[in-house]
C-alpha positions in Angstrom: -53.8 -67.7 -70.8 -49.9 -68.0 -71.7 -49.6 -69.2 -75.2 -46.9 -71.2 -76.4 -46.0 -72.9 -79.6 -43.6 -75.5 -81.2 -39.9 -73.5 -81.8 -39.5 -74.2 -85.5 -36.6 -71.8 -86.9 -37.6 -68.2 -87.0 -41.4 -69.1 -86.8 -41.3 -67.6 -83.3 -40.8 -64.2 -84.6 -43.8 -64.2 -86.4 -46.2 -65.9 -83.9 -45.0 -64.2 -81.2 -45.5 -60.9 -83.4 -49.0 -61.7 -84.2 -50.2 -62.7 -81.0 -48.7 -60.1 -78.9 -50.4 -57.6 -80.9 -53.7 -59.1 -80.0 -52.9 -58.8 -76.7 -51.7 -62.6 -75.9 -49.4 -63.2 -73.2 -47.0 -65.3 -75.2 -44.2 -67.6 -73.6 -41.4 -68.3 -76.6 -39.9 -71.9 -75.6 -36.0 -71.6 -75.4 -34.0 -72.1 -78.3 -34.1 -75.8 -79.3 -31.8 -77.6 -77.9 -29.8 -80.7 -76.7 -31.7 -80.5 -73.7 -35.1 -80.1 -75.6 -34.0 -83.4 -77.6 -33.3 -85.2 -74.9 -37.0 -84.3 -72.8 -38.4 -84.9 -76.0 -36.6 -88.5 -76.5 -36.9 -89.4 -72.9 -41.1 -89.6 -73.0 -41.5 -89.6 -77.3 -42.6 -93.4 -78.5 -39.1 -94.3 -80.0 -40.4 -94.9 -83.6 -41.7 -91.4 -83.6 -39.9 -88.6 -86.3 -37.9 -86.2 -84.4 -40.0 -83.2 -85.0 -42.3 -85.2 -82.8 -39.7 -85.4 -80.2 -38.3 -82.0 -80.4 -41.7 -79.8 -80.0 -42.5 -82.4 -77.0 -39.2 -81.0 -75.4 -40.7 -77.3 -76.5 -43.9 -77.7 -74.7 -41.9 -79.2 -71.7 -39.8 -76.3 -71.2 -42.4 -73.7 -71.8 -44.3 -75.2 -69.4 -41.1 -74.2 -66.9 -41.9 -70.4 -68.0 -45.2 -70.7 -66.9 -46.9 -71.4 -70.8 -50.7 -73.3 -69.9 -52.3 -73.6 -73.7 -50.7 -74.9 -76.8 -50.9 -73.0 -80.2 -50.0 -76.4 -82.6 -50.7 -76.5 -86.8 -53.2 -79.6 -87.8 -52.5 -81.7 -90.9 -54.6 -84.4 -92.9 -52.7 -87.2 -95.2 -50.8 -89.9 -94.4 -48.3 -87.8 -93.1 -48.5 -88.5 -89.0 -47.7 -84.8 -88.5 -51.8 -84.1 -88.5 -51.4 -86.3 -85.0 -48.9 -84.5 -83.7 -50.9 -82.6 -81.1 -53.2 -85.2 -79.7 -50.5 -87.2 -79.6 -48.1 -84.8 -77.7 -51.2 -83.1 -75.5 -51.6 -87.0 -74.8 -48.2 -87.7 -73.3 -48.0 -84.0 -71.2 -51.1 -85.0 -69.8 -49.7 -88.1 -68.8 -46.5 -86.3 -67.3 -49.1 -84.0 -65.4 -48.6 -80.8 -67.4 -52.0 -78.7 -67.7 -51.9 -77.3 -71.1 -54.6 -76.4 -73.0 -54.8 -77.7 -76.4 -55.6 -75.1 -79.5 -54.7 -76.7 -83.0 -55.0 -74.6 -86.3 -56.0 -77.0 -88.9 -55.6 -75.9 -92.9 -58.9 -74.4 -93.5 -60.4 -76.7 -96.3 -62.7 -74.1 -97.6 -62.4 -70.9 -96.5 -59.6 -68.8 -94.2 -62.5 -67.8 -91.6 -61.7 -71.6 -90.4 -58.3 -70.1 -89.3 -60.0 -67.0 -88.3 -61.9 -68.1 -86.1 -59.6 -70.4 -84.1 -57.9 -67.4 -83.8 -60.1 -65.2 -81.9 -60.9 -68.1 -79.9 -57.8 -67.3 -78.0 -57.5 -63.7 -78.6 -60.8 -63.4 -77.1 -61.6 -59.7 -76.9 -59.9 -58.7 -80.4 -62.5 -57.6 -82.7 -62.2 -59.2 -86.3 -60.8 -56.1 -88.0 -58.2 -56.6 -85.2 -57.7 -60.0 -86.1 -57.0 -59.7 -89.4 -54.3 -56.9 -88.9 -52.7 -59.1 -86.0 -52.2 -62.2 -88.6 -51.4 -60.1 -91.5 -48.7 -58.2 -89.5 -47.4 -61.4 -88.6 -47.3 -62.8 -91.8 -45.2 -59.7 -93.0 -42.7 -60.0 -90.3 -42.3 -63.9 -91.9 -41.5 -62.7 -95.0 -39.2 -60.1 -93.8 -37.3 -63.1 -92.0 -37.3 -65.0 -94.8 -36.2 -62.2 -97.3 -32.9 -61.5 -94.8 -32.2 -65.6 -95.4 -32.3 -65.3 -98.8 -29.9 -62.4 -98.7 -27.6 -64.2 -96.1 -27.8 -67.7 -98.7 -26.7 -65.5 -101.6 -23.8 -63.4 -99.6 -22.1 -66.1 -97.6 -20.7 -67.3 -100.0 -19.3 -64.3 -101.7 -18.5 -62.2 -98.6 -15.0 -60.4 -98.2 -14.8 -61.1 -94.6 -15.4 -64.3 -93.1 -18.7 -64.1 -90.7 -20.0 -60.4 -92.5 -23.1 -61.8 -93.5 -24.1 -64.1 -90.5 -23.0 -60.4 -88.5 -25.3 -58.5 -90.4 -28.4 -60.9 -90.7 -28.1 -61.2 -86.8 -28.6 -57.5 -86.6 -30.8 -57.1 -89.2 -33.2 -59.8 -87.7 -33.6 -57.8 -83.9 -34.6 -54.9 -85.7 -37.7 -57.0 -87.3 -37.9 -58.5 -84.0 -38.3 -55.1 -82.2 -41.0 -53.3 -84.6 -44.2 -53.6 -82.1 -46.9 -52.5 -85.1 -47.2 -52.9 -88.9 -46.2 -49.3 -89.1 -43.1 -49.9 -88.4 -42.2 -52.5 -90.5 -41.6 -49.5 -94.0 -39.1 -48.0 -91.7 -37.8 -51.7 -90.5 -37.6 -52.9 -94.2 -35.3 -50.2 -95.5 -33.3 -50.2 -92.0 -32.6 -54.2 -92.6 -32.1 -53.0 -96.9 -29.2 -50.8 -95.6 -27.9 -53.3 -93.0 -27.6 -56.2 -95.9 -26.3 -53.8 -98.6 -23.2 -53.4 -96.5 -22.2 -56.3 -96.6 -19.0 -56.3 -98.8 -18.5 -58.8 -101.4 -16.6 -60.2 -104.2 -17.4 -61.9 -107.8 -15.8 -65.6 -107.5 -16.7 -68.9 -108.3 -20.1 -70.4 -106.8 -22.1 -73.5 -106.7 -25.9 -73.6 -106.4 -27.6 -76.5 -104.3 -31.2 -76.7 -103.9 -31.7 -78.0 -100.4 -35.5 -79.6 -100.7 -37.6 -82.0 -98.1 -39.5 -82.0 -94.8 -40.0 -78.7 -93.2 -39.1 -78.8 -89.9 -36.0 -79.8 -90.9 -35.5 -77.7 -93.6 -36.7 -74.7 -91.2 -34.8 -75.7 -88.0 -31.0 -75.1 -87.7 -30.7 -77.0 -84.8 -31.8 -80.2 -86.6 -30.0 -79.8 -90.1 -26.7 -78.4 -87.3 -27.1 -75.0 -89.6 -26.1 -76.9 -92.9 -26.9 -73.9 -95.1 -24.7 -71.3 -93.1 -21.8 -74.4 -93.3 -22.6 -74.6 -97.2 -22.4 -70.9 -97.4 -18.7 -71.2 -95.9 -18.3 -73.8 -98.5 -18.4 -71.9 -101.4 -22.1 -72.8 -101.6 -25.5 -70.6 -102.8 -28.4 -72.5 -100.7 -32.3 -71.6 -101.9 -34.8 -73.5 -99.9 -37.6 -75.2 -101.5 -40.1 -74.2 -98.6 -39.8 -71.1 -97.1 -42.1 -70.5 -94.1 -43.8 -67.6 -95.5 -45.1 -69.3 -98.3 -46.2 -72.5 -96.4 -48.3 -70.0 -94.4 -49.7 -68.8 -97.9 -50.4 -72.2 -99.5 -51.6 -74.3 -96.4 -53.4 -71.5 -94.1 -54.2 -68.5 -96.5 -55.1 -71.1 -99.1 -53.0 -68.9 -101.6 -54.8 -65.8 -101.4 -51.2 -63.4 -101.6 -50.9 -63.7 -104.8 -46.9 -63.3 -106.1 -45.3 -66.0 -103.5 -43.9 -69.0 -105.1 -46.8 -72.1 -104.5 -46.5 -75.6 -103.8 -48.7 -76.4 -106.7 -45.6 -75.8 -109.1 -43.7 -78.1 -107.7 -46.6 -80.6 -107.3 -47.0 -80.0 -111.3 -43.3 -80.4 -112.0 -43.2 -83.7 -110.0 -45.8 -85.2 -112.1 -43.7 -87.3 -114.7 -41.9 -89.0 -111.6 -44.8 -88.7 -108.7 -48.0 -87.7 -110.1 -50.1 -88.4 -106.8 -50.0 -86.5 -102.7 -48.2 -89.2 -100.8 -48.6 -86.6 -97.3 -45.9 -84.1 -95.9 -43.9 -82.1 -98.6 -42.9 -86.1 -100.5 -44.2 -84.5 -104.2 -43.2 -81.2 -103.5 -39.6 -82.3 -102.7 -39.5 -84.2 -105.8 -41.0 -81.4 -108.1 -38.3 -78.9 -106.2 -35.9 -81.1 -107.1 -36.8 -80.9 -110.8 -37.4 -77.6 -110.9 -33.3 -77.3 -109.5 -32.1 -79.4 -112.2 -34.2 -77.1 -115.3 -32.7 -73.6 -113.6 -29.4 -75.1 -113.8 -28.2 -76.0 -110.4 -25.4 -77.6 -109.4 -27.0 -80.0 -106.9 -29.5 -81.0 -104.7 -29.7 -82.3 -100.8 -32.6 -83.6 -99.4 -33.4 -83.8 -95.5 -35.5 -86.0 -94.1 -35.9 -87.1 -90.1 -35.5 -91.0 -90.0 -38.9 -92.6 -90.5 -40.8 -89.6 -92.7 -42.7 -92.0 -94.8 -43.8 -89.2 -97.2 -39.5 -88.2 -97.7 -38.9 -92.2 -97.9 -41.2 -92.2 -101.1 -39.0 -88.9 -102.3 -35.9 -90.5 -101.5 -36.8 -93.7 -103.4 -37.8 -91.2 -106.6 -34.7 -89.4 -106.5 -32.1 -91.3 -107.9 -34.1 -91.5 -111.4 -34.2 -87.7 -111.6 -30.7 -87.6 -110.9 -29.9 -90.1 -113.4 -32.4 -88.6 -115.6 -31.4 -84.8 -115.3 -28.4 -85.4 -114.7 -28.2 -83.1 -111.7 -26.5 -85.2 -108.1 -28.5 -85.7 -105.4 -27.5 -86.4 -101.5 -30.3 -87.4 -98.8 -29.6 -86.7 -95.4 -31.3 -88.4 -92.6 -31.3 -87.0 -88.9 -33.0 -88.5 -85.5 -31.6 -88.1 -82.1 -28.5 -89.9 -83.1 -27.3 -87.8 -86.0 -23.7 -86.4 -85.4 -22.5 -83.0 -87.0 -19.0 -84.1 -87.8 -20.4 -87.1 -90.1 -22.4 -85.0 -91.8 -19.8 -82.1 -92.4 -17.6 -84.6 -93.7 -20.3 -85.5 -96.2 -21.0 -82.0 -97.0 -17.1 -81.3 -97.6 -17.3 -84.3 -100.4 -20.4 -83.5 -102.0 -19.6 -80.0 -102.5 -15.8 -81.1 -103.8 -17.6 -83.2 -106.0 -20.0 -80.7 -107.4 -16.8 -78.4 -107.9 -14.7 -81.1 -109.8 -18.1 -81.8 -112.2 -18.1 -78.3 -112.7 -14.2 -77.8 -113.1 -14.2 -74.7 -110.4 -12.5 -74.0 -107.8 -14.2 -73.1 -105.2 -13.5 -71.1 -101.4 
């Protein structure tokens, strides 16, 4: 069995982390792509969301490394993501790949849901083994996600141009390279060391929220790596989903206690969507209030074109900006999404942001 799986950001690291310690042969798809988009596109229904598209164009060039079974998340709601394996395993079957299908649905009572689907494909792992193989992997994610944070808040602040990027590149192949959770005390105070020399300077920041659907939230290749281009704008990102805590809130069912939860946004969205409309639509509204009460300076919401649960949080939007008085741009992607339109974008919104809040910025 070679086990493969959708190449969503950095979720790689800690998949391939988990399953390798339980022994899985594990075949990481290449970096996404324009070749990936265009496999994807070439054999996707047209009026599917790009996520859709792009892990089609994963599995298609995993298969090319020899990957035969599928590792895919489940959903439920009227978000279409919860049929994005059947639909995908559909259309490879059709194209006459042989992959074996394994989808890890969000356990609706109990985390021995996940557990189980688990050891189906570990096979010989004992439980105790288990366990230690997802909670080492659910470490390395929040190691990954930690180094972002730290990159968000020193871009923009950095002496030398590039320092930061330089520094989380290196710091992110040592978490890569630890091969057991007793590693990762040593790996954590190596990266610690790595990020604190960084050298930085005060000046003049803005903060923007960036909020919406995950993938492209979680996928540079998608959102053409807006945060490291804010960063070089002057700008402090914080993402409203971070994959660590998705993996808390939608598989451990919140059991680590400490990691920020969807349910506060869900309760901040309330006054303006007070209902689960599927995919991260109220959480992407409550972020957005949330932004606005700790004082940021803006907020950009991505979306892939046809996300009906980011439609209903884009048509929300506008009132929360009007009512908080915090701006808000939406930016939509699909296959025909150029970078230089949306840096141009970027480059206003930010000199707008600047001009509201009389700074100058780098």
């Amino acid at each position: 069995m070679k086990v493969t799986f959708p190449h969503m950001g950095h979720m790689w690291i800690c998949l391939s982390a988990m399953l390798e310690y339980l022994g899985v042969n594990v075949v990481v798809p290449p970096p996404t792509s324009k070749r990936t988009l265009t496999l994807g596109a070439r054999h996707a229904p047209e009026f599917a969301c790009l996520p859709l598209k792009l892990n089609l164009g994963n599995f298609m060039e995993a298969a090319e490394q020899g990957a035969d079974t599928i590792l895919m998340a489940g959903g439920c709601g009227p978000c279409r993501f919860g049929y994005y394996a059947q639909v995908e395993h559909a259309i490879l079957e059709d194209l006459g790949y042989n992959y074996r299908l394994v989808v890890l649905e969000p356990p609706r009572k109990h985390i021995g849901e996940l557990l189980s689907k688990i050891k189906y494909i570990t096979g010989h792992s004992s439980w105790r083994e288990v366990i230690k193989g997802i909670y080492f992997g659910y470490q390395k994610a929040r190691m990954v996600d930690d180094l972002e944070k730290q990159a968000h808040f020193l871009r923009p602040r950095e002496v030398q141009r590039g320092s930061a990027d330089r520094a989380f590149k290196r710091a992110l192949q040592e978490v890569i390279a630890a091969r057991d959770p007793q590693d990762l005390p040593k790996v954590r105070e190596k990266v610690r060391r790595i990020m604190g020399a960084v050298a930085v300077k005060p000046r003049p920041v803005l903060r923007v929220g960036i909020v919406g659907e995950i993938f492209t939230l979680l996928e540079p290749f998608v959102n053409y790596d807006l945060e490291r281009k804010l960063g070089y704008l002057g700008v402090e990102t914080d993402r409203s989903i971070y994959l660590s805590e998705w993996i808390n809130d939608h598989l451990f069912l919140g059991l680590v206690r400490g990691q920020r939860s969807r349910k506060e946004a869900c309760r901040a969205a309330a006054p303006y969507l007070n209902h689960f409309v599927g995919g991260h639509g109220q959480e992407t509204v409550g972020s957005a209030v949330i932004y606005a009460r700790q004082g940021y300076d803006g907020v950009i919401q991505l979306l892939p074109f046809t996300c009906m649960p980011e439609i209903v949080a884009h048509s929300v939007l506008p009132g929360i900006s009007n009512e908080l008085g915090i701006p808000v741009l939406s930016i939509t992607v699909d296959e025909q999404s150029g970078e230089a339109g949306l840096v141009t974008r970027l480059e206003a919104f930010v000199d707008l942001l600047a001009r509201r809040k009389g700074v100058v910025v780098q």
